[in-house]
N, C-alpha and C positions, 0 to 999 in steps of 0.2 A: 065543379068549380072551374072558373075559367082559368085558363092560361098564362101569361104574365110572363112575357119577354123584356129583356132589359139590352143594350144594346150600350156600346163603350161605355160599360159599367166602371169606375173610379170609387173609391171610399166614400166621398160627397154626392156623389152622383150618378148619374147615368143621362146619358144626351139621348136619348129617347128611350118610349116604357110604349110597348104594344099589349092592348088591353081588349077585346070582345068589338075587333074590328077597329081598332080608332088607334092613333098612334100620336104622341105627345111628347113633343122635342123640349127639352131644357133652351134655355136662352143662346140665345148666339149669336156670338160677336166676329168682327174682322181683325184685320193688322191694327194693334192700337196707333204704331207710328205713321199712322196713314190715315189722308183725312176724314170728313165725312162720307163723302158720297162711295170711296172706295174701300172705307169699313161699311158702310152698308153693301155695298155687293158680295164683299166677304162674308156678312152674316145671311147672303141669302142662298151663296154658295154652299155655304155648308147646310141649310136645309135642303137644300137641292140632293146633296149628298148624303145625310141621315134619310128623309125621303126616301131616296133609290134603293138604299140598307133597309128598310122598311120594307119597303116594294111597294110603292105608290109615289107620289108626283105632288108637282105644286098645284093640278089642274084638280085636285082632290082635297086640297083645304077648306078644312070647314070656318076654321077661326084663326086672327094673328094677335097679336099683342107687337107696336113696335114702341120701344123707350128711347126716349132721346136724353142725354142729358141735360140739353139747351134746345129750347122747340125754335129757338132762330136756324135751326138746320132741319127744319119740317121739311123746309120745301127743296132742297135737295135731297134727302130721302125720300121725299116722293117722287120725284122726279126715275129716281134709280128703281124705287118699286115701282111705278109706271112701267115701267119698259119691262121688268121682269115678270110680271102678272101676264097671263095670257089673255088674249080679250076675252071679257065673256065668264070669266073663270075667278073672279076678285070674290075674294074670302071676304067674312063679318071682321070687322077690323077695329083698331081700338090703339090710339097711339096718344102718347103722354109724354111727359118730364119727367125724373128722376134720375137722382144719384146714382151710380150705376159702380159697379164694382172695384172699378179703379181709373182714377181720375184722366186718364188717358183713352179710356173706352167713352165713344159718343153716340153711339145706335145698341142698340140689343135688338132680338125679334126671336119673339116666340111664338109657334104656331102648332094646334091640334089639326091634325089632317085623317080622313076615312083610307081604311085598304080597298084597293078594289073588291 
C-alpha cells in the first residue's frame, strides 16, 4: 500500500495530500482585504510555499484550477499568473466563476503538481 502524507493537517482539511508521487494542494487563497491581483499573488505564494513543503516547484505542475468569483478580474489574474509561471513550464489550466468561500475572497487556485 502506498504512503499517504498529509501536510498542515486541520479537522476539515489538509492543504496538501502526497500520494505515489503526485502532490495535491487544497485551494488557496490571499489577504481577503486586498484586491485582486494582490490576492492572487498571495494564493500563489502560498503554493509556492506548500510546494517547497512537498519538495518540488511550480516548474512541476501538472494541473491548475483558478476560481474567480467575478471573471471581470480574469485578466488581472492573468496578468499576475503571467509573470509567475515560468516560461516554458505553464500547467493544463482551467479557470472559472464561482461563489467562493466567503464573499470577500475573489481568486482561489488549486493545483496538482509531480515530486521530482
Amino acid at each position: 500500500m502506498s504512503e499517504i502524507t498529509r501536510l498542515e493537517t486541520g479537522t476539515r482539511m489538509s492543504q496538501a495530500v502526497i500520494h505515489n508521487g503526485t502532490v495535491y494542494l487544497a485551494g488557496q487563497v490571499g489577504d481577503p482585504a486586498a484586491d485582486v491581483a494582490e490576492q492572487a499573488r498571495g494564493c500563489l505564494a502560498n503554493v509556492d510555499r506548500l510546494l517547497a513543503e512537498a519538495g518540488t516547484d511550480k516548474t512541476r505542475i501538472l494541473t491548475a484550477q483558478v476560481w474567480l468569483a467575478d471573471m471581470a478580474d480574469f485578466a488581472a489574474v492573468n496578468e499576475v499568473w503571467d509573470a509567475w509561471v515560468p516560461a516554458g513550464q505553464a500547467p493544463a489550466r482551467a479557470a472559472g466563476e464561482s461563489k467562493l468561500a466567503a464573499p470577500e475572497y475573489r481568486v482561489e487556485v488549486l493545483v496538482i503538481a509531480a515530486l521530482p
